[in-house]
ChimeraX commands (.cxc) that place a marker at each C-alpha (Angstrom):
marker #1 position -3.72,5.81,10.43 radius 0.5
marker #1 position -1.72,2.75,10.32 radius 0.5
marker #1 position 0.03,1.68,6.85 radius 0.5
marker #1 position 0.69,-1.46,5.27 radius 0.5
marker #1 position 2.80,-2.27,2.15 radius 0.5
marker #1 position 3.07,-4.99,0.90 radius 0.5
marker #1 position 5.76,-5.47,-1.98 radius 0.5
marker #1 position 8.14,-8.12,-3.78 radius 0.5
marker #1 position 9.96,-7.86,-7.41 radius 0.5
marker #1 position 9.38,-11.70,-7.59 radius 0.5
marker #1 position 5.65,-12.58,-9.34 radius 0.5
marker #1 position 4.05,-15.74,-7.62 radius 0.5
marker #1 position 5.38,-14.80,-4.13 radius 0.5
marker #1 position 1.50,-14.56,-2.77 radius 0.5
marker #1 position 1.69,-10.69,-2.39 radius 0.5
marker #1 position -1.72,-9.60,-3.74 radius 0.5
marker #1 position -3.23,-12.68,-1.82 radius 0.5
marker #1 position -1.73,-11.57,1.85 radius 0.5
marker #1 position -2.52,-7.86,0.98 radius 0.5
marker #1 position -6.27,-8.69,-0.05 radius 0.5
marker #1 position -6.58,-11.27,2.96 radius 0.5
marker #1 position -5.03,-8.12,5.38 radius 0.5
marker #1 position -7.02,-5.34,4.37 radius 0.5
marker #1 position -10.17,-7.96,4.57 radius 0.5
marker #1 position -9.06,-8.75,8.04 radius 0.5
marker #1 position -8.59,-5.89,9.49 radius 0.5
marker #1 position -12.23,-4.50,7.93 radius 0.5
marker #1 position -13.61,-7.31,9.41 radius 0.5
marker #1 position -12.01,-6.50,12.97 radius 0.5
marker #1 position -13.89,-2.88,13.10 radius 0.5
marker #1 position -11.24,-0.78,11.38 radius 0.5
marker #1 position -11.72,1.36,8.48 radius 0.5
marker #1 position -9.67,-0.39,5.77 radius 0.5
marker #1 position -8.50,1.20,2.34 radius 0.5
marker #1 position -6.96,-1.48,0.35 radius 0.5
marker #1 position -5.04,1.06,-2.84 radius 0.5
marker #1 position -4.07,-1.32,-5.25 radius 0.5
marker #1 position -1.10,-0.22,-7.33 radius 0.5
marker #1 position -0.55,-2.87,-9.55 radius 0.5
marker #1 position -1.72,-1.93,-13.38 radius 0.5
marker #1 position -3.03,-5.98,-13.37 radius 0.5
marker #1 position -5.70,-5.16,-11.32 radius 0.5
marker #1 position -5.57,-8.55,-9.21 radius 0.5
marker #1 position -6.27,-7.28,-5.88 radius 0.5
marker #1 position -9.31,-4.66,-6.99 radius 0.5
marker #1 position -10.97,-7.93,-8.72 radius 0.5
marker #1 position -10.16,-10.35,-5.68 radius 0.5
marker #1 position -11.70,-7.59,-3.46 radius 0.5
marker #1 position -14.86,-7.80,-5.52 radius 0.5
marker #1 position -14.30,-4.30,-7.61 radius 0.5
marker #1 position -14.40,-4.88,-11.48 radius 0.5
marker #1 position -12.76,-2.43,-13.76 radius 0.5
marker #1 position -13.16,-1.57,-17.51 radius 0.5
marker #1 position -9.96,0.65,-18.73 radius 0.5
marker #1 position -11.28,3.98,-18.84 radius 0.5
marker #1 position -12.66,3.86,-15.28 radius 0.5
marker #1 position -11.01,5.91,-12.50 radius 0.5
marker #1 position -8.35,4.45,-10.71 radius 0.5
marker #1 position -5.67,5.40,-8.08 radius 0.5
marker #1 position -2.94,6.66,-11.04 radius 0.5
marker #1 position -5.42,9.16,-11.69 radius 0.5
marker #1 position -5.29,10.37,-8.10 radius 0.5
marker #1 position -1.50,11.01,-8.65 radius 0.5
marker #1 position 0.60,13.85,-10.11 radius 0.5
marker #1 position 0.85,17.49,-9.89 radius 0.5
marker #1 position -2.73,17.80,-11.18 radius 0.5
marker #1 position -5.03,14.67,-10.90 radius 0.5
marker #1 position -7.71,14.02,-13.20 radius 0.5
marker #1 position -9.60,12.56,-9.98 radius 0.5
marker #1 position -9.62,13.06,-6.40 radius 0.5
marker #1 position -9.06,9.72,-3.98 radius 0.5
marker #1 position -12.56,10.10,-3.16 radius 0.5
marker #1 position -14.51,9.85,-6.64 radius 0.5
marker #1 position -12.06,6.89,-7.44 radius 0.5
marker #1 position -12.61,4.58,-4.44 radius 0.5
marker #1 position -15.27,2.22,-4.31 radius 0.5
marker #1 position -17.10,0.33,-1.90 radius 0.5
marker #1 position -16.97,-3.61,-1.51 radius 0.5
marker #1 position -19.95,-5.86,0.01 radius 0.5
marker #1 position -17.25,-6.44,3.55 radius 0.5
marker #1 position -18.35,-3.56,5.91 radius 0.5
marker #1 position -15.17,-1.01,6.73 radius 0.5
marker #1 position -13.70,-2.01,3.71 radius 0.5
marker #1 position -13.01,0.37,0.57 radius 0.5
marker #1 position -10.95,-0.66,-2.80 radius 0.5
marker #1 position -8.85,2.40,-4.60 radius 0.5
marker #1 position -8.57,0.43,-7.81 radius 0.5
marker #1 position -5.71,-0.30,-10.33 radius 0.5
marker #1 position -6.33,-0.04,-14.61 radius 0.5
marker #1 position -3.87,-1.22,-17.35 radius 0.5
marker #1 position -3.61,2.72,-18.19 radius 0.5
marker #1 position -1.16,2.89,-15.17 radius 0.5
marker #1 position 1.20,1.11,-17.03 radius 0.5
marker #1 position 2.30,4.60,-19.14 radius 0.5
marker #1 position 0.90,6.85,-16.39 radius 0.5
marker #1 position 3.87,4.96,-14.05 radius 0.5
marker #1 position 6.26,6.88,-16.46 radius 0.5
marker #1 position 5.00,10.67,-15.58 radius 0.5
marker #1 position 4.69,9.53,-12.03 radius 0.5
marker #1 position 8.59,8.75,-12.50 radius 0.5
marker #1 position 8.97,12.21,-13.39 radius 0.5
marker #1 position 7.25,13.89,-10.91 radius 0.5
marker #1 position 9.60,15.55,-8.08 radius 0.5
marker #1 position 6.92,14.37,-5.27 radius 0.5
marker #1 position 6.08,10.90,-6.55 radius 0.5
marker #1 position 7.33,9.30,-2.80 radius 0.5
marker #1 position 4.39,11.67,-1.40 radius 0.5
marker #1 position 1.87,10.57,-4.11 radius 0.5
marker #1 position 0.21,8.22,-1.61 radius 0.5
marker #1 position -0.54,10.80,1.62 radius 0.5
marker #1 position -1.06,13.59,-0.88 radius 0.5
marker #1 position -3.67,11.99,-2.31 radius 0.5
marker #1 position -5.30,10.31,0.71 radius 0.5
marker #1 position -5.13,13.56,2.52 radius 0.5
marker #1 position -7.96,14.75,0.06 radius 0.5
marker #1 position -10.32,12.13,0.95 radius 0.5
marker #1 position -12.90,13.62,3.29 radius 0.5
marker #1 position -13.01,11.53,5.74 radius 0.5
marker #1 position -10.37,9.59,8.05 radius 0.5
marker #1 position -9.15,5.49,7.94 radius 0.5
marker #1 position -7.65,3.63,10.41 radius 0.5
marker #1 position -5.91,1.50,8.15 radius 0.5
marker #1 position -3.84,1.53,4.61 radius 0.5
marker #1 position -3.11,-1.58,2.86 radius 0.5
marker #1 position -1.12,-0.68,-0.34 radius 0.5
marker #1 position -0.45,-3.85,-3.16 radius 0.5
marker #1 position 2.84,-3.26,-5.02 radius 0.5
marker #1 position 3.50,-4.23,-8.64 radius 0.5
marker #1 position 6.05,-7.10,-8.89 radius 0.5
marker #1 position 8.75,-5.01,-9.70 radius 0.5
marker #1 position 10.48,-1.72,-8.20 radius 0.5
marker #1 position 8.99,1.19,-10.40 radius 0.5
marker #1 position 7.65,4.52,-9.03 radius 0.5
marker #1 position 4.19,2.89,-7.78 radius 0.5
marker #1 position 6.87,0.55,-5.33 radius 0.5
marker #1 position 8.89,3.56,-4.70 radius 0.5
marker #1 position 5.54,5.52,-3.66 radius 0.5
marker #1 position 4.52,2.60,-1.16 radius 0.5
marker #1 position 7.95,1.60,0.32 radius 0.5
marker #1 position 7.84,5.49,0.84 radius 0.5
marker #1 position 4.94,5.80,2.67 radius 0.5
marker #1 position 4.38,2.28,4.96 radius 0.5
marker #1 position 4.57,2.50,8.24 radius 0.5
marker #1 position 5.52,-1.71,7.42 radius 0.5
marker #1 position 6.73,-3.33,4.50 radius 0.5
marker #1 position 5.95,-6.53,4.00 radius 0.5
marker #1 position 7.90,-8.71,2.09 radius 0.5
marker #1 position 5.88,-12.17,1.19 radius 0.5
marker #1 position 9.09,-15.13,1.41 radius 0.5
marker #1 position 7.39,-18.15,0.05 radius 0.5
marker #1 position 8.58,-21.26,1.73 radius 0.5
marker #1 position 10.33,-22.53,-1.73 radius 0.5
marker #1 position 13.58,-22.54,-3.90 radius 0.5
marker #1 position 15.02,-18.93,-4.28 radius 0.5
marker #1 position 12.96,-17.55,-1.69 radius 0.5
marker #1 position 14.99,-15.12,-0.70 radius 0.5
marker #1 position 15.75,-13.75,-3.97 radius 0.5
marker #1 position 14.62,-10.33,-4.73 radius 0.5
marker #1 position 14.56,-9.28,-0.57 radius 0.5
marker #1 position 17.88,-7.03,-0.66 radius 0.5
marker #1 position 17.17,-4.94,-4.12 radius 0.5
marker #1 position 13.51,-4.29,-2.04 radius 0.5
marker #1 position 15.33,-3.72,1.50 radius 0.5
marker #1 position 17.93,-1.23,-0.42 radius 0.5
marker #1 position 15.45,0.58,-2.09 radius 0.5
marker #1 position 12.94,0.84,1.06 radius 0.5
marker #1 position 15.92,2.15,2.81 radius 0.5
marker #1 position 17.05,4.36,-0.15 radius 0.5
marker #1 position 13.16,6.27,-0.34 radius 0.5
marker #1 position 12.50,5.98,3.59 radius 0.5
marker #1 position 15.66,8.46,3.76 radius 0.5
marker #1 position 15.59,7.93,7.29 radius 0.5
marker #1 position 11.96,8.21,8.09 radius 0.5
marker #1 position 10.77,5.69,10.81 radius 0.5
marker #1 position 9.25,2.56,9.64 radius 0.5
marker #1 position 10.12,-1.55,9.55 radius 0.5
marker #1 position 10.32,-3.67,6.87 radius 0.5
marker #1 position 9.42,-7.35,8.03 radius 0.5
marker #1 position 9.43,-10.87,5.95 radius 0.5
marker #1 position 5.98,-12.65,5.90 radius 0.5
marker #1 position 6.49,-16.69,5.22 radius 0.5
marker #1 position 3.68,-17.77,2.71 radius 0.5
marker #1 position 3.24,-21.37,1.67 radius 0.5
marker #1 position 4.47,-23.54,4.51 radius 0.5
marker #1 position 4.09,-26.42,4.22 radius 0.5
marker #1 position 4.43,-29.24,7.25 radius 0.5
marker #1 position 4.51,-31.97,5.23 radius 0.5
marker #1 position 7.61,-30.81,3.57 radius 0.5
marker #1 position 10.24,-31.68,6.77 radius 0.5
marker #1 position 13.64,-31.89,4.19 radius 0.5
marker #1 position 12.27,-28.47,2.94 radius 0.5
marker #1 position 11.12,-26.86,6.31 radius 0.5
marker #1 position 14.18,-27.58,7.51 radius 0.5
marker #1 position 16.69,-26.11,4.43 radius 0.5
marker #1 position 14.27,-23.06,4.70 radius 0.5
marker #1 position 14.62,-22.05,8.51 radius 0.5
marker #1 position 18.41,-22.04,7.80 radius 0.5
marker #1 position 18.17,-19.92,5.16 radius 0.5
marker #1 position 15.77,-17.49,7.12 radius 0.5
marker #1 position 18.40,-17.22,9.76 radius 0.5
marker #1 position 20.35,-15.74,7.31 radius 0.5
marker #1 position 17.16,-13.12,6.41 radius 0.5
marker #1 position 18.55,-9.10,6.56 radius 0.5
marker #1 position 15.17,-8.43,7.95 radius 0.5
marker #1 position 13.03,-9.75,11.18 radius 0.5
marker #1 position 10.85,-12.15,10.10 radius 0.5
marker #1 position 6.75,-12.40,11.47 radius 0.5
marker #1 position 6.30,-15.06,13.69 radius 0.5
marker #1 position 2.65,-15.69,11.94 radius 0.5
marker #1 position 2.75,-17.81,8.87 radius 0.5
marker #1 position 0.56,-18.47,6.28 radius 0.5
marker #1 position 0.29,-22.23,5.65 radius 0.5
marker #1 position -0.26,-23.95,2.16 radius 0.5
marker #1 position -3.85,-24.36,1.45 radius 0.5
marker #1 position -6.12,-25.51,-1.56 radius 0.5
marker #1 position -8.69,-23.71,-0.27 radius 0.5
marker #1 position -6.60,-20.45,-0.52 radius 0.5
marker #1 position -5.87,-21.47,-3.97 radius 0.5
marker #1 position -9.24,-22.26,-5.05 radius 0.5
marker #1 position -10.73,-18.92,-3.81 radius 0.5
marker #1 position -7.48,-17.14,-5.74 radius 0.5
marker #1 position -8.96,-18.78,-8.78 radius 0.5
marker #1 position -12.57,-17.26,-7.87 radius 0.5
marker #1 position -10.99,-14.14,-7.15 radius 0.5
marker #1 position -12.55,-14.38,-3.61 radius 0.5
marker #1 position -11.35,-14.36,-0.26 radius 0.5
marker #1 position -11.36,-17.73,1.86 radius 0.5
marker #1 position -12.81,-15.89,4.44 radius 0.5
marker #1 position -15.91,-16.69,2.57 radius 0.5
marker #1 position -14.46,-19.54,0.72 radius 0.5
marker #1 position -13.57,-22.07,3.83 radius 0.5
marker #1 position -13.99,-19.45,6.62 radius 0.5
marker #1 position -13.10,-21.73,9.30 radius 0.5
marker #1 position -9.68,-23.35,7.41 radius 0.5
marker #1 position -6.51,-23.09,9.26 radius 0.5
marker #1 position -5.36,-20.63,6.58 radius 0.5
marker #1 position -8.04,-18.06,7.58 radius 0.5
marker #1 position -7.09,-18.53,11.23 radius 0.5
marker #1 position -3.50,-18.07,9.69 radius 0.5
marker #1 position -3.94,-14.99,7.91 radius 0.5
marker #1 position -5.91,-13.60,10.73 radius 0.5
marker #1 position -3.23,-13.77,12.98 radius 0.5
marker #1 position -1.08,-12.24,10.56 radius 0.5
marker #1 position -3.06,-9.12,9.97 radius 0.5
marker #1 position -2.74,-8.88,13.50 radius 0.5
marker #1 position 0.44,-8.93,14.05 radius 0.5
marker #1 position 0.92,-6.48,11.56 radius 0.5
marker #1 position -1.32,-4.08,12.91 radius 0.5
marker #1 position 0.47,-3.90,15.97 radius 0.5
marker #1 position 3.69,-3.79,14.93 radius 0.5
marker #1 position 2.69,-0.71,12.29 radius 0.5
marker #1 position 0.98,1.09,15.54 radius 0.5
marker #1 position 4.81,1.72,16.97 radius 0.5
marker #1 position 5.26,3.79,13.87 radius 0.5
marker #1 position 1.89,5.37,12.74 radius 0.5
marker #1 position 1.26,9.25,14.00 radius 0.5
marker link #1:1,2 radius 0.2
marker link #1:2,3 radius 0.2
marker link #1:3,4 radius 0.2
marker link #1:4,5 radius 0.2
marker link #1:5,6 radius 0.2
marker link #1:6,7 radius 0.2
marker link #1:7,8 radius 0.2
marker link #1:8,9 radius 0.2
marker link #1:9,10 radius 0.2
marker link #1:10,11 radius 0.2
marker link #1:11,12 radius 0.2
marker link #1:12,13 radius 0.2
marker link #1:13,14 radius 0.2
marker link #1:14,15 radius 0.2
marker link #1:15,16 radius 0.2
marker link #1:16,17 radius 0.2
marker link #1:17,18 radius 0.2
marker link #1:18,19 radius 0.2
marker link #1:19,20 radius 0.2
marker link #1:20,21 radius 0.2
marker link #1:21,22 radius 0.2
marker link #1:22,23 radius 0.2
marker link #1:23,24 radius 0.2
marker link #1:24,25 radius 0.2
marker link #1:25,26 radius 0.2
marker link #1:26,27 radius 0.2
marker link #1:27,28 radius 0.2
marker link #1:28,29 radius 0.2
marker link #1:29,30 radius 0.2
marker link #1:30,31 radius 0.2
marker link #1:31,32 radius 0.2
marker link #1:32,33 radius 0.2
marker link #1:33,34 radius 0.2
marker link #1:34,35 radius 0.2
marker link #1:35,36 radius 0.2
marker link #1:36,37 radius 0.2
marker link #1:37,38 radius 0.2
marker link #1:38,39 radius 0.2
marker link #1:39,40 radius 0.2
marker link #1:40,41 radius 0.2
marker link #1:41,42 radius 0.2
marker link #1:42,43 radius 0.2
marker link #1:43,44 radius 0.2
marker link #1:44,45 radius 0.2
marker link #1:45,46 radius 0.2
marker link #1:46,47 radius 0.2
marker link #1:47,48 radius 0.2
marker link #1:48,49 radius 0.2
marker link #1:49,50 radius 0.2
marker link #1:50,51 radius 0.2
marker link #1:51,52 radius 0.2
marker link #1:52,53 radius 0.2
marker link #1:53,54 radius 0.2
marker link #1:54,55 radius 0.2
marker link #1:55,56 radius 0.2
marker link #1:56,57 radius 0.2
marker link #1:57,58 radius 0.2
marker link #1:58,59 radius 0.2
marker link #1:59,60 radius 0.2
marker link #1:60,61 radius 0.2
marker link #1:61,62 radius 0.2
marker link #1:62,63 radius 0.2
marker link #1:63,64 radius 0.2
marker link #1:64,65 radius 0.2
marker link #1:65,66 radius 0.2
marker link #1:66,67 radius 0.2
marker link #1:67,68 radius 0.2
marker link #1:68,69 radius 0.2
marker link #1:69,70 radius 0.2
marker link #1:70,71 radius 0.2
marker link #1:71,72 radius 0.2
marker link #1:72,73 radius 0.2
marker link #1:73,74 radius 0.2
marker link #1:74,75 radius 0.2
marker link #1:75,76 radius 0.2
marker link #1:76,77 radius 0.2
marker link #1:77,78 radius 0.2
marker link #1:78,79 radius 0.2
marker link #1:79,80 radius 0.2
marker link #1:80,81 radius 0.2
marker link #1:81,82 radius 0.2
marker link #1:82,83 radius 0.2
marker link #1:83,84 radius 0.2
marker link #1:84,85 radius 0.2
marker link #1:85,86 radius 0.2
marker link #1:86,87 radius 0.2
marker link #1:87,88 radius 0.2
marker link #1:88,89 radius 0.2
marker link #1:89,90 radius 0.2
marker link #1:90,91 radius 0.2
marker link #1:91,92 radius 0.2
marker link #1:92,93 radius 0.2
marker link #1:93,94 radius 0.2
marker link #1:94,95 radius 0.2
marker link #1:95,96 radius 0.2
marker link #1:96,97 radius 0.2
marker link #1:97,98 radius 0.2
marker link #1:98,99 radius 0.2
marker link #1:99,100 radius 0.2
marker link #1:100,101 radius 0.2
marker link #1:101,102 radius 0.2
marker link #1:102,103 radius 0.2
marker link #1:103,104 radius 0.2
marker link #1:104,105 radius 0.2
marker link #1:105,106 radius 0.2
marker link #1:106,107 radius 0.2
marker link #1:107,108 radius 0.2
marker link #1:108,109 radius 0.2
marker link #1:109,110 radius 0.2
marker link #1:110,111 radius 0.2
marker link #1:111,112 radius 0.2
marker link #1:112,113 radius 0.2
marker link #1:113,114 radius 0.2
marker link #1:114,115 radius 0.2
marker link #1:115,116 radius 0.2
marker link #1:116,117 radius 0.2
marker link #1:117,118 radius 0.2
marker link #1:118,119 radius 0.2
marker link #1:119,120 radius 0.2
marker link #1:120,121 radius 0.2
marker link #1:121,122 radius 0.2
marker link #1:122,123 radius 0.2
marker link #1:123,124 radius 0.2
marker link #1:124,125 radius 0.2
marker link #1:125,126 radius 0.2
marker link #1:126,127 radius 0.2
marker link #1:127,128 radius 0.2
marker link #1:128,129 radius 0.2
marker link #1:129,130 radius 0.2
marker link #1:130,131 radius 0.2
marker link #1:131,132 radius 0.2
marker link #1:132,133 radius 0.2
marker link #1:133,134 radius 0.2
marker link #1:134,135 radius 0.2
marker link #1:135,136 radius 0.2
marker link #1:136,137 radius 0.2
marker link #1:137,138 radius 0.2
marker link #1:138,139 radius 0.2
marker link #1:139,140 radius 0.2
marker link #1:140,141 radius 0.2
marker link #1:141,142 radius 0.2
marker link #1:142,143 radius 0.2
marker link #1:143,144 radius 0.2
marker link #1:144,145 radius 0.2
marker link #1:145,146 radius 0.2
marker link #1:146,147 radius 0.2
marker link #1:147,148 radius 0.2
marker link #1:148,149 radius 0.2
marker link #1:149,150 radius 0.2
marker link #1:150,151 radius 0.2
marker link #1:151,152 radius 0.2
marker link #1:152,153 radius 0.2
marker link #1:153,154 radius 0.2
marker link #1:154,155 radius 0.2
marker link #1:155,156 radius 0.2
marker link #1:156,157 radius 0.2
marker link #1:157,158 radius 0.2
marker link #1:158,159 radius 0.2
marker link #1:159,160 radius 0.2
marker link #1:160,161 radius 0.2
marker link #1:161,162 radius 0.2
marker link #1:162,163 radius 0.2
marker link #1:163,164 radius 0.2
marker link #1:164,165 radius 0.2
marker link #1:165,166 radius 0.2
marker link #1:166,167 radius 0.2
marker link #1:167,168 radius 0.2
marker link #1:168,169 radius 0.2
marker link #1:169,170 radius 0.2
marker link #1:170,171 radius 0.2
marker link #1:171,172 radius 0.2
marker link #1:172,173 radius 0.2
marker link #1:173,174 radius 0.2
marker link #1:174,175 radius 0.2
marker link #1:175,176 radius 0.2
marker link #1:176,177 radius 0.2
marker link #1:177,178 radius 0.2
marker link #1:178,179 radius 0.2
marker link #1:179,180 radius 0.2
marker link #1:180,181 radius 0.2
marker link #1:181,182 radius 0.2
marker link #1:182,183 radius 0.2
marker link #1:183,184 radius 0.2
marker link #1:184,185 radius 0.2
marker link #1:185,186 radius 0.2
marker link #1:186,187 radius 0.2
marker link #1:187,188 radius 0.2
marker link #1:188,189 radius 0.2
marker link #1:189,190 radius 0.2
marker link #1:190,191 radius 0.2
marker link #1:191,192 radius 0.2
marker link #1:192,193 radius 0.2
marker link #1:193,194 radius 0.2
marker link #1:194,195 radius 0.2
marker link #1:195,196 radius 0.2
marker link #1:196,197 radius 0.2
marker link #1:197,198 radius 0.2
marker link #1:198,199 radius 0.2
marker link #1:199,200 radius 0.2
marker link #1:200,201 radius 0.2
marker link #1:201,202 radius 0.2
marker link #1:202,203 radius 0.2
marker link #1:203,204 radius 0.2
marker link #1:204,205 radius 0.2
marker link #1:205,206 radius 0.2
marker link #1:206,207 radius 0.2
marker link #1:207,208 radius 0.2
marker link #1:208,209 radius 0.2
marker link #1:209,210 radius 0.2
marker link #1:210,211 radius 0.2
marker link #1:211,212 radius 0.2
marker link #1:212,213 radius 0.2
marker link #1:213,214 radius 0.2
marker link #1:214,215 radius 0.2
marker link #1:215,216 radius 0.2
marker link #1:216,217 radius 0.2
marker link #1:217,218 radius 0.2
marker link #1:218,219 radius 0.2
marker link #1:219,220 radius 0.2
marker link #1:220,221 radius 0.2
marker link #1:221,222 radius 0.2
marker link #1:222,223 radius 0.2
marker link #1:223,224 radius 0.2
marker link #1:224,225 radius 0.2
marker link #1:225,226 radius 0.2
marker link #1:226,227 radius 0.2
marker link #1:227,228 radius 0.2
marker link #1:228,229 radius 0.2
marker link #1:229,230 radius 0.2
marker link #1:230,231 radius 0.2
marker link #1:231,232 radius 0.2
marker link #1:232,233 radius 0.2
marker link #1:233,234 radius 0.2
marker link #1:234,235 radius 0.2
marker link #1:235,236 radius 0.2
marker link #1:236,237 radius 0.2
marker link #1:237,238 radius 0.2
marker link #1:238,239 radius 0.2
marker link #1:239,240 radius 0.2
marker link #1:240,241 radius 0.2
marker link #1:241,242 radius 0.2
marker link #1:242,243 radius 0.2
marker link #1:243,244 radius 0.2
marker link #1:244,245 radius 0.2
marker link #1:245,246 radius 0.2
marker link #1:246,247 radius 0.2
marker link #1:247,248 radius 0.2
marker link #1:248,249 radius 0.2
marker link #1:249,250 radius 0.2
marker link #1:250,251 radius 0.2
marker link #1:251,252 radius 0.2
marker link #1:252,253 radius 0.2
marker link #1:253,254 radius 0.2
marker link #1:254,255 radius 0.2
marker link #1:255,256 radius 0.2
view
């Protein structure tokens, strides 16, 4: 199994969008996809097509010394063949707090995927905006971590707390940590060309697929869709495409 996570402290960045538009991807192209969505908001469980009320299961209660749920009673199914949604709740917001606490939070992810009776090909983890023990958990346990760098003022800010911390729970395990450029723009030449100077000066290799600025990605955001369906034969599917491809391959060097 191959793992993705995908994780910035900066809200805005695109991060649920290129995790959602991954997972879909890579369903799409035959493998079995779970996207586990660890942000209390919920975004990427609703874009996905999985609605939640509060008290229904979701992936915190899949975590801890003694979860209220195995993986497999809490995933659902979405209309995209090969893909599956382990969905986020607002009660993760306090749950995140005994999580903390736990001694094997980093191993919170495998443990509870381990339990699901069946195997994946892919993982596709969506990070809260901020480094708390769901973050820790996925920068733990990604074979890549993807770190969305929209092309924009301050783009960069945020990278190095997320590249110390990856490095900090990783505790040597093998894994990369790569930038994904979101939002290009070509019509932007004075700003293209301030922003490839400062991504020379990136700590961390950078994917050579990016992910243009579209309406139509921003219009199927709003629908809480995926522009796959939305304007399926856009540039900006084509991009993200290529993206999830990339990724895949470079995650394959470290997956067992």
């Amino acid at each position: 199994m191959r793992t993705l996570a995908f994780a910035s402290i900066k809200g805005g960045v695109g991060k649920t969008t290129l995790a959602v538009h991954v997972a879909a991807a890579l369903a799409d192209a035959g493998k079995k996809t779970l996207l586990v969505d660890l942000d209390p908001q919920g975004h990427a469980s609703l874009m996905a097509g999985v609605e939640m009320n509060s008290d229904d299961p979701c992936i915190g209660d899949s975590f801890g010394a003694r979860p209220r749920q195995k993986l497999a009673d809490v995933v659902r199914s979405t209309s995209r063949e090969n893909l599956w949604v382990a969905p986020a709740t607002n009660r993760m917001v306090a749950a995140e707090r005994d999580l903390f606490r736990w001694g094997h939070r980093l191993q919170a992810v495998p443990r509870a995927v381990s339990s699901l009776p069946y195997e994946l090909d892919a993982l596709v983890l969506d990070t809260p905006p901020q480094l708390n023990a769901y973050t820790e958990a996925a920068l733990a346990t990604g074979n890549v971590v993807v770190v969305p760098v929209p092309a924009m003022a301050h783009a960069l800010q945020g990278l190095d707390e997320i590249r110390f911390a990856w490095k900090d729970v990783t505790d040597g395990r093998e894994s990369a940590m790569i930038a994904a450029v979101n939002l290009w723009d070509r019509r932007t030449s004075a700003t293209n060309a301030a922003m490839e100077e400062a991504f020379r000066e990136m700590p961390v290799p950078m994917a050579k697929s990016r992910v243009l600025r579209a309406e139509a990605l921003n219009q199927a955001g709003l629908a809480f869709e995926m522009v796959y369906e939305y304007s399926p034969s856009s540039e900006v599917a084509e991009c993200l495409k290529k993206l999830a491809a990339e990724l895949w391959r470079l995650a394959g060097k470290f997956a067992n």
